[in-house]
Residue, then its C-alpha position, 0 to 999 in steps of 0.5 A: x118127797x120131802x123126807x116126811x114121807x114113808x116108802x116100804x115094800x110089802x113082798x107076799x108070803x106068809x106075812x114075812x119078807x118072801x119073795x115069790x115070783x106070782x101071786x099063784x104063789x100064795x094061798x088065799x089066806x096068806x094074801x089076806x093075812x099080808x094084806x092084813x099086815x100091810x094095812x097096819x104098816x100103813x096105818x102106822x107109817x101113814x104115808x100121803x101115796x101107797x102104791x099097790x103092784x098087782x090087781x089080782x092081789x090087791x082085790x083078794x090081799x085087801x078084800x077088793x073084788x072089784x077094783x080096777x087100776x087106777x086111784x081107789x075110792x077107799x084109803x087105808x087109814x088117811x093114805x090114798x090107795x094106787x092099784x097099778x100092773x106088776x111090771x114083771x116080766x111074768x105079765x105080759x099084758x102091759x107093755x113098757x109105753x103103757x106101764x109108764x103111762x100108768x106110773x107116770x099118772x100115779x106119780x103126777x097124783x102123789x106129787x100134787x097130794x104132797x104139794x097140797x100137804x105142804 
């Protein structure tokens, strides 16, 4: 990164800095409402990457029913959206070799974004 980039982490809950252990935590409308906030953060700091951990909160947070993991078509604002697993210990789906995998796809991305940028 070359210092002009933004990093920010959105945490779930009532559009504050709550931590919660699953996005079972949190109700439909406060993931919107998070997802809400997230977007205008986005759009104010408007960073080349952003990263999303979680699908299931992404799809709901911003009203994406069908998306996967992976780069998204749509960016929010002129930023590029990754939806990757949560690595926490509560999902158990990913193991570490495939998590690494998956993050080591993101960051390769977001590297040549940024050399593009340059």
């Amino acid at each position: 990164m070359d210092g002009t980039d933004k990093v920010f982490k959105g945490r779930g809950g009532k559009g504050s800095n709550q931590s919660t252990a699953a996005t079972s935590e949190l109700s439909r409308a406060e993931l919107e409402q998070g997802g809400r906030g997230l977007k205008a953060k986005i759009r104010r700091c408007r960073p080349r990457v952003v990263a999303v951990l979680g699908l299931e909160a992404f799809r709901v947070a911003f009203g994406q029913p069908k998306a996967r993991f992976g780069p998204q078509k749509e960016r929010i604002g002129t930023s590029r959206v990754w939806v990757l697993p949560n690595p926490s210990g509560l999902n158990a789906t990913y193991q570490l070799p495939t998590l690494s995998k998956m993050f080591r796809k993101a960051r390769k991305a977001a590297e040549t974004i940024s050399r593009a940028a340059l």
